[in-house]
N, C-alpha and C positions, 0 to 999 in steps of 0.2 A: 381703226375702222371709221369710214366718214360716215356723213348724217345719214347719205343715203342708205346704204348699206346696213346702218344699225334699226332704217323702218323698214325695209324687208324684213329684215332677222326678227323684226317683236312679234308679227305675225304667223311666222311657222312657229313660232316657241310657244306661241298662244296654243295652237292648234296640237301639237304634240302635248301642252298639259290637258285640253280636252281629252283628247285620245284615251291620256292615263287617269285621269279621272272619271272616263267611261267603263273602263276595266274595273277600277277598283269597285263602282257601284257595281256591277255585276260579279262583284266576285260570292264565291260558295258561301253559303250560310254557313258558320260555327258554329247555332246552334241544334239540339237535337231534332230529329225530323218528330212530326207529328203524329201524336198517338193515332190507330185506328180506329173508325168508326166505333165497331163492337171489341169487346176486349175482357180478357178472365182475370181473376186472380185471384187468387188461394190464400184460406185459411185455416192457419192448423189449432185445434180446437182442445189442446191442453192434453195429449193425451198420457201425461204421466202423472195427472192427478189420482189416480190410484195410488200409485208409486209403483208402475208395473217398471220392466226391466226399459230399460235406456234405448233397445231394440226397436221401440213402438215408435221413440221420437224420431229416430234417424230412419225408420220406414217411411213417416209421414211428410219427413222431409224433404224425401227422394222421391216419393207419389207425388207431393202436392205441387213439384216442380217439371213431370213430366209433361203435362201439357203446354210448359212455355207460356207461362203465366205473365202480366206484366209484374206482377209482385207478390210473394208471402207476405201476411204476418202471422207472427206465435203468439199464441195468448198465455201467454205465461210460460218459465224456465224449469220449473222443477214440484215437485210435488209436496205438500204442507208434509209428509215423513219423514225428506230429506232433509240434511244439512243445511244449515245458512252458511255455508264455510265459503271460503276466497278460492276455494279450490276445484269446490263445483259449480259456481260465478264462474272461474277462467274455461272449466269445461265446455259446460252449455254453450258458453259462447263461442269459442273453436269448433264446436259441432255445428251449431246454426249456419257460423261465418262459412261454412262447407257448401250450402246451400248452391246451386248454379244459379238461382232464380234471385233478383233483389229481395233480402230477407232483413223486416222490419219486427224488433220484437218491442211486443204489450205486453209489459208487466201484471204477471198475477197476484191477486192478495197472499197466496201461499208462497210467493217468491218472495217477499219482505214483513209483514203485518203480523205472520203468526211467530215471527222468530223470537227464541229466546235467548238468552245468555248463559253463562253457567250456572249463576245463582238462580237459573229458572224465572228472571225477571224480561219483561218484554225489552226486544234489542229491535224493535221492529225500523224504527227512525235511522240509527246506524246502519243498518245494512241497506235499506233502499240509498243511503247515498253513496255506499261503496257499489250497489246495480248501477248507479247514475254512472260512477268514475271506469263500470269496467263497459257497460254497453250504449255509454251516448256520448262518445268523446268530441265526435265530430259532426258534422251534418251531412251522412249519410246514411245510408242503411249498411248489411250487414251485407256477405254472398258475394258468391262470383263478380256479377254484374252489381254493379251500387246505383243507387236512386238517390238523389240530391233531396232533404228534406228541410222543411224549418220548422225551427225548437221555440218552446215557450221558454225556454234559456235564453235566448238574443236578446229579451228584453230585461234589462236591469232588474229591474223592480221583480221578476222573479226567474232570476239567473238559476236559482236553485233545480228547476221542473222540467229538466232535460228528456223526461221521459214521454212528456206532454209534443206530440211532432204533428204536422199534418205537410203533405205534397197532393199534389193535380194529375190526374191521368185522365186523359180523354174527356176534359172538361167534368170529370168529378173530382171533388174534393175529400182526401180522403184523411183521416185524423186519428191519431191514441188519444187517448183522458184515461188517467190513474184513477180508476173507482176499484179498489179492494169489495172483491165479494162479499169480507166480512162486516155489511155493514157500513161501509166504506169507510173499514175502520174507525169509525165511533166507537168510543171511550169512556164507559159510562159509571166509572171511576170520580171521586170528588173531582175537585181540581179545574184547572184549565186544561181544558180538548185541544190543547197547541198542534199535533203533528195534522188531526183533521181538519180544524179551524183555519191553521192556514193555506191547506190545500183548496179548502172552500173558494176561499180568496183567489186561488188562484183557478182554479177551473171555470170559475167563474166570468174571469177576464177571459181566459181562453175560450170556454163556448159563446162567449159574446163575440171574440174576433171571427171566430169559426161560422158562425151565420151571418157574419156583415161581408165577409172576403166572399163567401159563396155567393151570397144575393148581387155583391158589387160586380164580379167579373160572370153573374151571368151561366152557373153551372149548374148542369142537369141536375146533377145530386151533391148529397153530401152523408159518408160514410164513419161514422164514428166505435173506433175498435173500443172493448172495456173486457173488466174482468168480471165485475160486476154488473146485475140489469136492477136498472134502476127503474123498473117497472111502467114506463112512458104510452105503452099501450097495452097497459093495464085498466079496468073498465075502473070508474069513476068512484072515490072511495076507497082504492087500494091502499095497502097497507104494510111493510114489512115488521113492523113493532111483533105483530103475534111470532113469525119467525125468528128476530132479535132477540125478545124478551126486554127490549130495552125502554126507557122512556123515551127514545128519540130516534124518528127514521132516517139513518144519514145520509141516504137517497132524494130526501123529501124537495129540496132544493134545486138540485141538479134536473129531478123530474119535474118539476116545474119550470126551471127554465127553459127546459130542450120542447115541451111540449108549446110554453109562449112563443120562441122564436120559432118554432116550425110552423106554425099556424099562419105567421108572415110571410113565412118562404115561398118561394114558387115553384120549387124544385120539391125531390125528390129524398127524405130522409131516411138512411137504413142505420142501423145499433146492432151490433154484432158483441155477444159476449161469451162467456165461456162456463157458464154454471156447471156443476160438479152434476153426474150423472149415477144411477146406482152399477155397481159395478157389473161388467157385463152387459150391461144393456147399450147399445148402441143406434137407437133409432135415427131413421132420417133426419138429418134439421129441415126446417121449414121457414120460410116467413109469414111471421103474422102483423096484419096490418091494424092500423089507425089512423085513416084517413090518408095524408102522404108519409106517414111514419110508419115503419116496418121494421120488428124485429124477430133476431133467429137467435137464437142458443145452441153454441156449435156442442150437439151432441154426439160428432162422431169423431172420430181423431183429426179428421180433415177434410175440406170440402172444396169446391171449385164453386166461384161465384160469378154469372155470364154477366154484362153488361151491357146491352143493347139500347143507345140513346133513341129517342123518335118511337119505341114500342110501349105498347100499352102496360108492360111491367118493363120499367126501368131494370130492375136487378131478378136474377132467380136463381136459386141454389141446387147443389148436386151433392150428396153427401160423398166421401172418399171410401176405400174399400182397405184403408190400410188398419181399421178396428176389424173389418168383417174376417182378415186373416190372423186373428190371432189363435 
């Protein structure tokens, strides 16, 4: 090829990698499309805490996914009468994983904390880490459809608290924290409080990232599931010790952290947790407010919770009708 020839040729060769480097900018996003506007999503609200038959969770499972929710979560796997065994662990979670909808499960107190052993000595630490190995292997949810989450396991320093998740939908932020109803597992036994004390520790970093990630990118709210209510809009002075009987409220902490960081926030706080109900009764849940902090106690098997950004109540609930048919 002479000289001529090779300064033609640099110039179409030019123009041909324009071409292909205009294409490739335009090529299709890989990732997911954008959540909508307004958007639902379901929670099932413990309903085998009775220990009623196994009929009520796979009701609530298939109700609280008919409306095409962006996601479930379960607040809890089994009820404080059942077994701690590995057998209804693989259960529960083959029935959950059944779910069509993205299904995320919240650990309840009666799912690890009250377990015993055969000597009738608490096994409660062993078995929440066999919860961790059978329902938080990876970083996702459960169900048909899966939801990409991230684990307060990612980080080293507490690799352990795989059950500890939060993910974004629609510019909320949505989150588990391992709070056991009982107490939140406080231990008021001589000794070192090791299994509570280090959860401390760790929820502690967690609800600190959880209100810095929300404030930093900017989101409407921020949704935190529990098993426990750790009384945050409760009027001033509250107290769980006369309920515990114990010298020490092991909520006391947590509620005051969640009430200092909300107080910063700009957004939108809701606590959704799952307190034991007297049997039969299955009233509406409701939210109750405290300034921008709002909580409900899912008193019914399952509810539907709307989420309309830009309205004057960020969140509102609908209770499910899968208790009203029993």
């Amino acid at each position: 090829m002479t000289p001529r020839m090779r300064r033609r040729t640099l110039p179409t060769a030019l123009m041909v990698l324009a071409v292909m480097a205009a294409h490739v900018g335009h090529a299709a996003p890989t990732s997911a499309p954008a959540a909508p506007r307004n958007f639902e999503f379901g929670v099932i609200g413990h309903p085998l805490q009775h220990g009623r038959d196994e009929a009520a969770l796979k009701r609530a499972i298939t109700e609280a996914a008919q409306a095409n929710p962006a996601f479930v979560v379960a607040t809890g796997i089994k009820s404080i009468t059942e077994p701690c065994s590995d057998k209804l662990y693989a259960q529960r979670r083959e029935l959950l994983n059944e779910s069509s909808a993205p299904m995320i499960v919240s650990l309840a107190g009666s799912d690890w904390s009250a377990c015993l052993n055969s000597a009738g000595r608490s096994n409660a630490i062993e078995r929440l880490n066999r919860l961790r190995e059978v329902f938080y292997v990876d970083a996702e949810s459960l169900g048909a459809r899966r939801l990409q989450v991230t684990r307060l396991s990612a980080t080293a320093k507490f690799r352990s608290y795989a059950e500890n998740s939060h993910w974004e939908y629609g510019k909320v932020l949505f989150a588990t924290i391992n709070l056991p109803a009982n107490n939140n597992h406080y231990r008021p036994e001589a000794g070192r409080n090791s299994e509570f004390e280090d959860r401390l520790v760790a929820n502690r970093a967690w609800l600190h990232r959880l209100f810095t990630l929300a404030e930093r990118e900017k989101m409407h709210g921020l949704v935190l599931f529990s098993d426990g209510d750790a009384g945050v809009t409760a009027e001033e002075g509250f107290s769980l010790l006369s309920s515990f009987r114990t010298k020490q409220d092991g909520f006391a902490e947590a509620r005051k952290q969640i009430r200092s960081m909300a107080e910063k926030y700009k957004g939108t706080v809701l606590l959704i947790d799952a307190q034991p109900v007297a049997p039969g009764a299955h009233p509406e849940p409701a939210i109750q407010w405290r300034g921008n902090v709002g909580h409900v106690t899912m008193t019914s098997d399952w509810a539907e919770v709307h989420v309309t950004p830009g309205a004057a109540a960020l969140f509102s609930i609908k209770g499910g009708s899968a208790a009203a048919s029993d």
